[in-house]
C-alpha positions as CSV (number, residue, x, y, z in Angstrom):
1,X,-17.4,97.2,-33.2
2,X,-19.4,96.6,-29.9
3,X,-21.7,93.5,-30.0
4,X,-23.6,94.4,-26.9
5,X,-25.9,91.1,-25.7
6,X,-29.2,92.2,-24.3
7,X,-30.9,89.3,-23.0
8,X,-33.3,88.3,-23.5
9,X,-33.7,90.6,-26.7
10,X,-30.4,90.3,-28.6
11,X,-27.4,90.9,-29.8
12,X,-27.1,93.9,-32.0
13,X,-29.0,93.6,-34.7
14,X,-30.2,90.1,-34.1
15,X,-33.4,90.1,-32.3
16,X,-34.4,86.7,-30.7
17,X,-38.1,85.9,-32.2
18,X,-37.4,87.8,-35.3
19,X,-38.8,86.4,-38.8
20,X,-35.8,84.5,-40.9
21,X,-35.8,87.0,-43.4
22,X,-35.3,89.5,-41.1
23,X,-32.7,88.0,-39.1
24,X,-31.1,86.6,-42.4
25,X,-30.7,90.8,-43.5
26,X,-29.6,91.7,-40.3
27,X,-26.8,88.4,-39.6
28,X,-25.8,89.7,-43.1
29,X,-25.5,93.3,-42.3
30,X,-22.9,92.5,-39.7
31,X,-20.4,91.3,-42.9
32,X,-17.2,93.6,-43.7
33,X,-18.0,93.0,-47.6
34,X,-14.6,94.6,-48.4
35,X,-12.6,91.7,-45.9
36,X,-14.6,88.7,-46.6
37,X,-13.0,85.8,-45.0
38,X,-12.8,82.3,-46.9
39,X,-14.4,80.8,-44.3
40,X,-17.5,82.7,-44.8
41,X,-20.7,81.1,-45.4
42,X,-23.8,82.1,-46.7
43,X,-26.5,80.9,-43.9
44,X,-23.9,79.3,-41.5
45,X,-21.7,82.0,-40.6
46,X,-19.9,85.0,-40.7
47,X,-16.1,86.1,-40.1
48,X,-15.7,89.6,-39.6
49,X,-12.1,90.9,-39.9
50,X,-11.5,90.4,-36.4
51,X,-11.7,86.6,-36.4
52,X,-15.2,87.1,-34.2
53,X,-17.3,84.3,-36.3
54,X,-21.0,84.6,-35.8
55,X,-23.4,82.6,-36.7
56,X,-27.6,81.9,-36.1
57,X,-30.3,79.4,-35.7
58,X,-33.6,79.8,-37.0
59,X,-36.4,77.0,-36.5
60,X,-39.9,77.6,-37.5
61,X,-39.3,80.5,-39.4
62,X,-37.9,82.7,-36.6
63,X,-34.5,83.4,-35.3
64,X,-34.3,81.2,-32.1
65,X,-30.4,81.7,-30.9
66,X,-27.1,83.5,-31.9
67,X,-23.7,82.5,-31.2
68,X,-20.8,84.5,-31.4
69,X,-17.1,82.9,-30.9
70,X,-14.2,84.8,-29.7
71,X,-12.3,87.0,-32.3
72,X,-8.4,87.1,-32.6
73,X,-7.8,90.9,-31.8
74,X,-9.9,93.5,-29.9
75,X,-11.6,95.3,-32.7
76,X,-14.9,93.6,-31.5
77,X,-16.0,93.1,-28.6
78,X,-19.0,91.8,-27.1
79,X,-20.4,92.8,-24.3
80,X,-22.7,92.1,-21.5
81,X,-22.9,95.2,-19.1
82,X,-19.8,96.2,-19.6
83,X,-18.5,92.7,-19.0
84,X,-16.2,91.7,-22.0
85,X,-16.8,88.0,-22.0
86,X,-14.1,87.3,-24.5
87,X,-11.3,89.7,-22.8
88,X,-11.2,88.9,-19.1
89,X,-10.7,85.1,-17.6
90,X,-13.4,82.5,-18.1
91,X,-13.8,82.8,-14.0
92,X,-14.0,86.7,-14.1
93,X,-16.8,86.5,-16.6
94,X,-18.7,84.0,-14.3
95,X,-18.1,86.0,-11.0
96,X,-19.5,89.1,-13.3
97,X,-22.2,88.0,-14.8
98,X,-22.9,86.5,-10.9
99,X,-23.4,89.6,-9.7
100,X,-26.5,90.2,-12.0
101,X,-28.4,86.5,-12.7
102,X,-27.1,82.9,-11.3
103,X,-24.7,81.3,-13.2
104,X,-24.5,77.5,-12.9
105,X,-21.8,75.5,-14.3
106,X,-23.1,72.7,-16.9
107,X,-23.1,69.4,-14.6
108,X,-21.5,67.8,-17.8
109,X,-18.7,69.8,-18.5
110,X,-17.0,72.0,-16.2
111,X,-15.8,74.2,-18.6
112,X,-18.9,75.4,-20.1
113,X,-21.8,77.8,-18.1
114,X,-25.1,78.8,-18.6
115,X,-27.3,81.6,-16.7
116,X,-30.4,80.4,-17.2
117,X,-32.3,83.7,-16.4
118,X,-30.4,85.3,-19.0
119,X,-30.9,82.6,-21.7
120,X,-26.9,82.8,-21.9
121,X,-24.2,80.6,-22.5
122,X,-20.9,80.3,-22.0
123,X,-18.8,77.7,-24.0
124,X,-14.5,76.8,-23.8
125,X,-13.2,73.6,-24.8
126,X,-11.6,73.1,-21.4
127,X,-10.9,75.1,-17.7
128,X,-7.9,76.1,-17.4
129,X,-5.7,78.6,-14.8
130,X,-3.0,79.6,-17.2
131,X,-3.7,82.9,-19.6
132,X,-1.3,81.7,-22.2
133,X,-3.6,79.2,-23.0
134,X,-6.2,80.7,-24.3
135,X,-8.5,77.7,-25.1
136,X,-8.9,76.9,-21.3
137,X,-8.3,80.6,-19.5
138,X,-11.2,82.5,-21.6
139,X,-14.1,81.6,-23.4
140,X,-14.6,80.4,-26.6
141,X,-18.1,80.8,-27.7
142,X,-21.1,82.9,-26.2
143,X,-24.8,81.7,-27.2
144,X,-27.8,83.5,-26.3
145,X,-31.5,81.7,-27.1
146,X,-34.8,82.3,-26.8
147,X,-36.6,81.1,-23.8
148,X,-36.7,77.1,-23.9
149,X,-34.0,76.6,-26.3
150,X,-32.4,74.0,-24.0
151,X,-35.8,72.5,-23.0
152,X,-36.1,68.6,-22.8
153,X,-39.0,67.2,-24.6
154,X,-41.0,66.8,-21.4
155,X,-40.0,70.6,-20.0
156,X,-41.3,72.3,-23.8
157,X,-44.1,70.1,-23.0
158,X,-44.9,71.8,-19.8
159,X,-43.8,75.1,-21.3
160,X,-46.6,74.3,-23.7
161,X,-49.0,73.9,-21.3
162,X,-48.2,76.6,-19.0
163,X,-48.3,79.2,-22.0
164,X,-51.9,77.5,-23.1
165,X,-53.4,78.0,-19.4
């Protein structure tokens, strides 16, 4: 299956803004109820067949980001225009997604990304050069949010106040 992210909509299914119920039916539509994995868990995540675990975050009743983490085989996918961000090298992806929104590299940890405009993130436990280690070469996790997910206190403040004026 194709999990196509569509900032700043969604992913599939998952529409960012979305009541919990809603986004509770569809997170649990995405299930293979034949293959459930042991690792399932009702309201923290889901393993499809694949190994692709995703899982959601609601706050104040509405779904507010969606993170899915890199499956074992290539039966799913996710894509961002055409980009497979679990497939190609973590510095491919980057370059990629460069060539449609600016991609800055968290000042924190230089093996994690975010393109703000896209409300994207990109997530490895390390960088690394060397495709037989997967845990550094490609991604790990992608999250996409809702606008001001990663707002400071004092930038939702300002948020607040530009949206009230």
């Amino acid at each position: 299956m194709d999990f196509i992210l569509d900032p700043p909509t969604g992913i599939g299914p998952l529409r960012i803004g979305m009541p919990r119920d809603e986004a509770d039916t569809a997170w649990d539509s995405l299930r293979v109820p034949d293959s459930l994995s042991p690792s399932d868990s009702l309201g923290q995540r889901i393993f499809r067949p694949s190994g692709l675990m995703i899982s959601i975050d609601c706050m104040g009743g509405a779904l507010m980001a969606a993170e899915l983490w890199r499956p074992v085989n290539t039966v799913d996918r996710v894509l961002f225009r055409d980009i497979d961000v679990f497939a190609l090298s973590a510095r491919e992806v980057v370059e990629l997604i460069g060539e449609h929104a600016t991609v800055e590299e968290d000042p924190d940890d230089a093996a994690s990304f975010v393109a703000p405009d896209l409300l994207l993130s990109l997530w490895r436990p390390f960088a690394g050069d060397d495709p037989d280690e997967h845990q550094g070469y490609y991604f790990s996790s992608v999250l996409m949010a809702r606008p001001g997910y990663y707002d400071t206190p004092a930038e939702a403040e300002e948020r607040r106040l530009r949206a009230t004026s």
